[in-house]
TIVOMI-642352 format. One record per atom (N, C-alpha, C, O): x, y, z negated. Coordinates in steps of 0.2 Angstrom, whole numbers, padded with zeros to 4 digits, always signed. Atoms other than C-alpha are relative to their C-alpha. Layout:
# TIVOMI-642352
XYZ/...
//
This chain:
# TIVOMI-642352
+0006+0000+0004/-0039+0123+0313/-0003+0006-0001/+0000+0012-0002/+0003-0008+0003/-0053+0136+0310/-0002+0002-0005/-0008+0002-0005/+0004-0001+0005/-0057+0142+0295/-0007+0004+0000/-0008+0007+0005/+0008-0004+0001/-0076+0150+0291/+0002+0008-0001/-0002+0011+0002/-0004-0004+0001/-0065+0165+0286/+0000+0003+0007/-0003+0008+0008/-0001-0001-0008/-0062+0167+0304/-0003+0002+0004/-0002+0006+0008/+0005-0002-0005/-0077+0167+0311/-0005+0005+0000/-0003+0011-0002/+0003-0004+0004/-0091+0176+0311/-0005+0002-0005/-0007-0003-0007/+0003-0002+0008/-0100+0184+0296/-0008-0003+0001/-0011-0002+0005/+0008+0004+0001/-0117+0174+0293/-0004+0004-0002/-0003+0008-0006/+0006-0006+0000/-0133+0184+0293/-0003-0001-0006/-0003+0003-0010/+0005+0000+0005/-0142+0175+0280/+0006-0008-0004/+0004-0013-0003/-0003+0006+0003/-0128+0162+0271/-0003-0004-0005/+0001-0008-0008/+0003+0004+0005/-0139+0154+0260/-0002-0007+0006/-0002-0012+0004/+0003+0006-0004/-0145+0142+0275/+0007-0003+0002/+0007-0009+0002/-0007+0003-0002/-0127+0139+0280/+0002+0000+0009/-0001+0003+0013/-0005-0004-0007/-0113+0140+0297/-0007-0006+0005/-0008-0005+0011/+0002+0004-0004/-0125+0125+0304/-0007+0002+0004/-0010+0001+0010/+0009-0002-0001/-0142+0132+0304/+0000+0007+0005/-0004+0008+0009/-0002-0004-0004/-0134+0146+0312/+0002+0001+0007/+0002+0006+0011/-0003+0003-0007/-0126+0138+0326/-0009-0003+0002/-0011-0001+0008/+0006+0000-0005/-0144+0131+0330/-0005+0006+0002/-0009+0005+0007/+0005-0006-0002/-0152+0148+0330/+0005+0005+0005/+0003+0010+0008/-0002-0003-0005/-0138+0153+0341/-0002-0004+0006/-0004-0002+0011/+0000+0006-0007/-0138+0136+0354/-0009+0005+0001/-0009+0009+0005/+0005-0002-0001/-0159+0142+0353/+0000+0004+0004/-0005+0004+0008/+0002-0008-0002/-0157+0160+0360/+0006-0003+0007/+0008+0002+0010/-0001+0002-0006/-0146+0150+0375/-0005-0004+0005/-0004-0004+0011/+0005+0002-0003/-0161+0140+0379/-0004+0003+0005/-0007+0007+0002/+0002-0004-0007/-0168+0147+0397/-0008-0002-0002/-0011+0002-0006/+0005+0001-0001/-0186+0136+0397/-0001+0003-0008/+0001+0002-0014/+0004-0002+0006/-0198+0146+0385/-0003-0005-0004/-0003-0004-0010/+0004+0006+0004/-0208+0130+0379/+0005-0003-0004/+0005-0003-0010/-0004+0004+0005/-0193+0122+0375/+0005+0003-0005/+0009+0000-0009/-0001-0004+0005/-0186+0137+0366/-0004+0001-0007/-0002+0004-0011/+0006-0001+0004/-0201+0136+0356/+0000-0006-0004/+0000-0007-0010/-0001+0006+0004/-0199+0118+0353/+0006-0001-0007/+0005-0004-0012/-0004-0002+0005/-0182+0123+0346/+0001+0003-0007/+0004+0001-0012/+0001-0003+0008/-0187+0135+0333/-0003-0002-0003/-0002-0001-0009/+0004+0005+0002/-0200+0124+0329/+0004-0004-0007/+0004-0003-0013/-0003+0004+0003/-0187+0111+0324/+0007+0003-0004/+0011+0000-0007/-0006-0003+0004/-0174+0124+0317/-0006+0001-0007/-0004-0003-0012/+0005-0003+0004/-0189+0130+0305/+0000-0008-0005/+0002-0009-0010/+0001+0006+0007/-0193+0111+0296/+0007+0002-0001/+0009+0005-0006/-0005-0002+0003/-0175+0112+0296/+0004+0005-0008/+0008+0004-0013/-0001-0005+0003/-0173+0127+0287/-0004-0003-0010/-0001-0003-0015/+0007+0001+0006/-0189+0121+0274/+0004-0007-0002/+0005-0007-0008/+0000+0006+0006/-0182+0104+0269/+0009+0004-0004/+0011+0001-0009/-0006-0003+0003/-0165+0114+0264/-0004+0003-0007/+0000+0003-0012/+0001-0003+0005/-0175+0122+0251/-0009-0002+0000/-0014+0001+0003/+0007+0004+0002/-0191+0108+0245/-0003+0001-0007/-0009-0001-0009/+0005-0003+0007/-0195+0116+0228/-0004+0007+0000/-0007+0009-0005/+0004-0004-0002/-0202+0131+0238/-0008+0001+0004/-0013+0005+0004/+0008+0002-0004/-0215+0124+0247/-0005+0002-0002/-0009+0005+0000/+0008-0003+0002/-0227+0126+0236/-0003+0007+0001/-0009+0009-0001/+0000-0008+0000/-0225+0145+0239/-0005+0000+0008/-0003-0002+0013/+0003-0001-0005/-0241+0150+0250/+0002+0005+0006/-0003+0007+0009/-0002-0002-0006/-0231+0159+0263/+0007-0001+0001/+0011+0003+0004/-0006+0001-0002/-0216+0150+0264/+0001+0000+0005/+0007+0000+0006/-0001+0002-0007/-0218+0147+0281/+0002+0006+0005/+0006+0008+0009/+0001-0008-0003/-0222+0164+0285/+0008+0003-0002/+0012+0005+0003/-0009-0002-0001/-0202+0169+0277/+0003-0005+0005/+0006-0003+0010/-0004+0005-0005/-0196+0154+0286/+0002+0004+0008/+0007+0005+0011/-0001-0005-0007/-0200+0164+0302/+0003+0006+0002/+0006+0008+0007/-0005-0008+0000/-0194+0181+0296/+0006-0002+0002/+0009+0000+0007/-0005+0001-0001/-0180+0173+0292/+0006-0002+0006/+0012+0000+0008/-0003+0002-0008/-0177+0164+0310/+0000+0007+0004/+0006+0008+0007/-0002-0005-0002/-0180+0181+0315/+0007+0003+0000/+0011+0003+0005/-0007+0002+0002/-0165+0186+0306/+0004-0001+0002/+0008+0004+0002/-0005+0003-0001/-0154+0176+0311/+0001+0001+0006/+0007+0001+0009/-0001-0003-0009/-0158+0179+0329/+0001+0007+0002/-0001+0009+0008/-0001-0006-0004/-0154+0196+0328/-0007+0002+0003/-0007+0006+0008/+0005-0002-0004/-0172+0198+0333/-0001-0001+0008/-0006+0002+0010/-0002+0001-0006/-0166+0193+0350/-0006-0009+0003/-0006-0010+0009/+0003+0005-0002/-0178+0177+0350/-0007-0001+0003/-0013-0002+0000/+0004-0001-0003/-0189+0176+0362/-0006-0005+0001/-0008-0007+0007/+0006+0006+0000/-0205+0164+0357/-0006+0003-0003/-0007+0009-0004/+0007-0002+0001/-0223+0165+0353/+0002-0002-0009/+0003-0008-0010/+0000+0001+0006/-0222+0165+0334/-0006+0000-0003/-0010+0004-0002/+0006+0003+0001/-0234+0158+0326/-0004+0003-0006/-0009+0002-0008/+0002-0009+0003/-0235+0175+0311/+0005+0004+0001/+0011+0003+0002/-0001-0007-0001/-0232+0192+0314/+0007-0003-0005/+0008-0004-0011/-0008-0002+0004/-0213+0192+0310/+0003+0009-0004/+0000+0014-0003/-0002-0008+0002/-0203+0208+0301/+0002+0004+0005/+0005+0001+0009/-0005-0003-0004/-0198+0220+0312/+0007+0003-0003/+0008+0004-0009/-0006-0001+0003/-0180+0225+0312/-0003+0008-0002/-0002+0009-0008/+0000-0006+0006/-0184+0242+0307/-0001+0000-0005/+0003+0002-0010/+0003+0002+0006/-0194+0238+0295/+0007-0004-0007/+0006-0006-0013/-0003+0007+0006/-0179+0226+0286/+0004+0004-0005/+0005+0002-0011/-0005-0003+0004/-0167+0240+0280/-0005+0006-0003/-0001+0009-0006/+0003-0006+0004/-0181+0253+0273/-0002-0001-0007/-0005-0005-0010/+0000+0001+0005/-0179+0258+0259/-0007+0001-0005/-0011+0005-0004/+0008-0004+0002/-0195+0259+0248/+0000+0004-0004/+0005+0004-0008/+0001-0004+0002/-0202+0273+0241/+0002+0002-0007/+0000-0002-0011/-0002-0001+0007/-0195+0282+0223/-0005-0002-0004/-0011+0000-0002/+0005-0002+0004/-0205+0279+0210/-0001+0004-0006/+0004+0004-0011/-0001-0004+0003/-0210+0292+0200/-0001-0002-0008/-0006-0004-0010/+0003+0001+0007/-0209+0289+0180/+0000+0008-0003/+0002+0013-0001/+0006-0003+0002/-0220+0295+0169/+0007+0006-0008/+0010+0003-0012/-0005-0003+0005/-0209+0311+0156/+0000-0003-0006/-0005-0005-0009/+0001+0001+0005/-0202+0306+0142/+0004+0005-0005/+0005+0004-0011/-0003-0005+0003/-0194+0322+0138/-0004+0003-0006/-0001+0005-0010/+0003-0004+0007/-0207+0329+0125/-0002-0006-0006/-0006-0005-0011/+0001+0006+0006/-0207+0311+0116/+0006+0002-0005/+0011+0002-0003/-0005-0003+0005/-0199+0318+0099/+0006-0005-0005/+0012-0004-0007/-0004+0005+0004/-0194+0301+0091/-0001-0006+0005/-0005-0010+0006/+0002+0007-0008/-0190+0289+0107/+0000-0006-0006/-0002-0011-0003/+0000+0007+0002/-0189+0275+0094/-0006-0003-0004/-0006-0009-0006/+0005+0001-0001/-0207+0275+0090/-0003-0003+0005/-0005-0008+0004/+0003+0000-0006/-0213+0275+0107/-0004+0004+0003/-0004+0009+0000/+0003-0006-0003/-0225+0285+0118/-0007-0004-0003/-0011+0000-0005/+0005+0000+0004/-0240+0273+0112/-0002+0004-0007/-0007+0007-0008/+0002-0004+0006/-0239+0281+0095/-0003+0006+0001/-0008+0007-0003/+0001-0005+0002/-0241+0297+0099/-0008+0000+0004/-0011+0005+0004/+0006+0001-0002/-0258+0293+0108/-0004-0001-0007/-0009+0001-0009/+0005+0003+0006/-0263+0284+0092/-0001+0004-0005/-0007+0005-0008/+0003-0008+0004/-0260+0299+0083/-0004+0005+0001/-0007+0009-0002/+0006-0006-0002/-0269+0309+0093/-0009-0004-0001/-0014-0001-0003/+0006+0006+0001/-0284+0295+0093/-0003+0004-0006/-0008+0007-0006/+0002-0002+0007/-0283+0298+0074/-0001+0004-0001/-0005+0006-0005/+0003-0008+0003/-0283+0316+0072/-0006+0002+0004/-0010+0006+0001/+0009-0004-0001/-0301+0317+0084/-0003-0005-0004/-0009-0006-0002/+0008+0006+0005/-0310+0304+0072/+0000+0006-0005/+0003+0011-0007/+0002-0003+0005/-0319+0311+0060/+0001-0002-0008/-0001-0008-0009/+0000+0006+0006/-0315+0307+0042/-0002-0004-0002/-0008-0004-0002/+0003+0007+0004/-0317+0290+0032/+0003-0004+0001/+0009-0003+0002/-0004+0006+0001/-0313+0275+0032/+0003-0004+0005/+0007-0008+0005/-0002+0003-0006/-0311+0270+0049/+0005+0003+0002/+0010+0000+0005/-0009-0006-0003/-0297+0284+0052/+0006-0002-0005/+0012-0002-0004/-0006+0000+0003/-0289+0280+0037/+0002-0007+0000/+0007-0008-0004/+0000+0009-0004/-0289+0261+0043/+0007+0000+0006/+0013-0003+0006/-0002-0001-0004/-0282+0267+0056/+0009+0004+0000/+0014+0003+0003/-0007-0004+0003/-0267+0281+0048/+0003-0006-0003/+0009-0007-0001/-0004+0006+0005/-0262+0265+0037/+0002-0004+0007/+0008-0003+0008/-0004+0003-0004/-0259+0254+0054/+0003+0004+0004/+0005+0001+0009/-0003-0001-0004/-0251+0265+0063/+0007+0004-0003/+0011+0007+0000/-0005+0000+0003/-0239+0269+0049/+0003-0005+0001/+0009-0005+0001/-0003+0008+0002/-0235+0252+0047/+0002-0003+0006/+0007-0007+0006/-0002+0002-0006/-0233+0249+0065/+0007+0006+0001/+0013+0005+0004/-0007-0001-0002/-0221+0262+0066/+0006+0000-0005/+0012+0002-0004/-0007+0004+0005/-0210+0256+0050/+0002-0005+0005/+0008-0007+0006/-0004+0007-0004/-0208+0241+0061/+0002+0002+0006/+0006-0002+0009/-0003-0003-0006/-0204+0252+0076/+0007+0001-0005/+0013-0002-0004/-0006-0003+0000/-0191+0260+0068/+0006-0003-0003/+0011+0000-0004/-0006+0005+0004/-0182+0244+0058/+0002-0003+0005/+0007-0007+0005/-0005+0003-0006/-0178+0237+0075/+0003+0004+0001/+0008+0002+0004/-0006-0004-0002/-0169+0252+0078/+0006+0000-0006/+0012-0003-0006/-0003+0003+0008/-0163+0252+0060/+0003-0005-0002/+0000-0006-0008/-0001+0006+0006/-0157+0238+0053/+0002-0001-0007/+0002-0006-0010/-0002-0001+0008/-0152+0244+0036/-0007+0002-0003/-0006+0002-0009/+0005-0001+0004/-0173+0248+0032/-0001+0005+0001/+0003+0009+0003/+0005-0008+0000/-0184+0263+0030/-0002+0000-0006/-0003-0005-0009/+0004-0004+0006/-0191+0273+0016/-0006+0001+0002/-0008+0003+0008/+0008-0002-0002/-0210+0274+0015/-0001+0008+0002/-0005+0010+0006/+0001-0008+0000/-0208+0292+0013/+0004+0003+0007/+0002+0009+0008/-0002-0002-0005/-0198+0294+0028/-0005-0001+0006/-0005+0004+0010/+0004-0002-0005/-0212+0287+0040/-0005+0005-0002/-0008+0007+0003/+0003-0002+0001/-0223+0297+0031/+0001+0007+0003/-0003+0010+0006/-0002-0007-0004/-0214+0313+0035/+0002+0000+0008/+0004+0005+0011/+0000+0002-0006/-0212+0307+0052/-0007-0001+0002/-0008+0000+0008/+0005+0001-0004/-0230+0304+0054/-0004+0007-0001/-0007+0010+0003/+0001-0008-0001/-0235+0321+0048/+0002+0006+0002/-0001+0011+0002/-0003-0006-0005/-0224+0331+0059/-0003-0002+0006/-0005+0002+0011/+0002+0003-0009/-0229+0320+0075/-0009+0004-0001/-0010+0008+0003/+0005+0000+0002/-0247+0322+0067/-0002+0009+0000/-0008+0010-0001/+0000-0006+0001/-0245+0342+0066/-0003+0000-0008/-0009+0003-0008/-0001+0000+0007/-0246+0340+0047/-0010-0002+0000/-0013-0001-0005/+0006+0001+0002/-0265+0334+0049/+0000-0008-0005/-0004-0009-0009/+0001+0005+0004/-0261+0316+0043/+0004-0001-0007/+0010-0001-0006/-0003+0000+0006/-0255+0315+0027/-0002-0005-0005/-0008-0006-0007/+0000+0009+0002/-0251+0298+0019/+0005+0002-0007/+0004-0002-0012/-0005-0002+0004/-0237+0307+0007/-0004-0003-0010/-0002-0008-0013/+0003+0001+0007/-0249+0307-0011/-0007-0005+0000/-0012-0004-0004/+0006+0007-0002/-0261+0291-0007/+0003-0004-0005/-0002-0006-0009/-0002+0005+0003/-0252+0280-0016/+0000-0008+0005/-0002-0014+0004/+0000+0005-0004/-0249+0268-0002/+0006-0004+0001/+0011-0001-0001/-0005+0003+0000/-0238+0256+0001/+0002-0005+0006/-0001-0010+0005/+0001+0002-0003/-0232+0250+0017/+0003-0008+0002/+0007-0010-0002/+0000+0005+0000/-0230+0233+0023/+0009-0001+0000/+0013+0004-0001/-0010+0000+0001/-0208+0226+0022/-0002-0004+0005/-0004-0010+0006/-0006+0001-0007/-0201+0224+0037/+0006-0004+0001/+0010+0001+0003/-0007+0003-0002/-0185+0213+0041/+0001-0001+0006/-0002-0004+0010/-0003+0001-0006/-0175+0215+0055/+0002-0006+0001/+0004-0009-0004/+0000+0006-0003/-0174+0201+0066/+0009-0001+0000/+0013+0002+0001/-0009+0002+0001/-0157+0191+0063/+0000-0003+0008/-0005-0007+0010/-0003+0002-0007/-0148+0189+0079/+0000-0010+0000/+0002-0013-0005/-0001+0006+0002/-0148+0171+0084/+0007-0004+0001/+0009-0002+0007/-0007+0002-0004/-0132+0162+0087/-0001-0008+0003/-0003-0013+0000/+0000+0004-0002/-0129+0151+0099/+0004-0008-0002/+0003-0013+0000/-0002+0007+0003/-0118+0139+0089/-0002-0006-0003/-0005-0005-0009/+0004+0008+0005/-0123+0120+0084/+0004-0002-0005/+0011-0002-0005/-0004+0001+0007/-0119+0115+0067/+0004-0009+0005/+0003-0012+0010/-0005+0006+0000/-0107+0099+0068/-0004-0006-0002/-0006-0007-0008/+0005+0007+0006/-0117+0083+0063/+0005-0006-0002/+0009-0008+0002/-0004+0001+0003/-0107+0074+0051/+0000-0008+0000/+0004-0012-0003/
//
């Protein structure tokens, strides 16, 4: 008896040892046409194996990668879309560069904030700026009780928002009072018992 264990190692295991054996018997077939007829009938194969994909407008198009794939690229037919090439399969793509967060002073703000405070400090005073210092205090109390969960002091975003602010916003002697916050209670997965 053979086990799978045994044999050899499967290109693409999601299709299975069967689908594979046809895309080998295929790459033994000498006439071109009926090579072609082959991969044809490996390809629906492949598609009713996974029927909740179809609606994906280039399903057809991986189908073929995939037969590629599996023949080792070794398959010699008129393919009916530009297949991957094997080069192309293992490159890796490009680093992506992010964006610094080293000069972010309170990561638990975020980096929005510090635009918004810059926003606020080029307005010119009134009422619209000071619309503005009041939500963007208040949005970072709520920034900082998801990190927190024990609560904030008013006065503490306050001297947080006039250090980020180079001391131009100042909220300290307003008489303001910001909006209360509750951190979010974790939810638990357990169902009560019905009695």
């Amino acid at each position: 008896m053979e086990y799978n264990t045994q044999k050899e190692k499967l290109i693409l295991p999601e299709y299975g040892r069967n689908i594979q054996n046809m895309v080998d018997h295929c790459l033994t077939i000498e006439d071109r046409e009926e090579r072609t007829a082959c991969a044809y009938t490996i390809i629906n194969t492949m598609g009713n194996l996974f029927p909740q994909l179809k609606d994906l407008d280039d399903f057809k198009h991986i189908l073929w990668d995939h037969l590629a794939i599996m023949s080792n690229f070794k398959l010699d037919i008129d393919f009916p879309y530009e297949v991957i090439k094997q080069e192309k399969l293992n490159v890796k793509p490009e680093k992506i560069e992010y964006s610094s967060s080293k000069n972010i002073r309170f990561m638990h703000y975020g980096k929005i904030i510090h635009s918004l405070i810059e926003k606020a400090v080029e307005m010119e005073p009134g009422e619209e700026r000071s619309q503005l210092e009041i939500m963007i205090a208040n949005y970072m109390k709520k920034s900082y009780i998801t990190f927190n969960k024990d609560g904030v002091d008013d006065l503490k975003i306050f001297e947080d928002l006039a250090y980020l602010s180079k001391e131009q916003i100042l909220l300290y002697d307003k008489g303001i009072k910001l909006a209360d916050y509750k951190a979010q209670p974790t939810s638990s997965n357990k169902k009560k018992k019905k009695k």
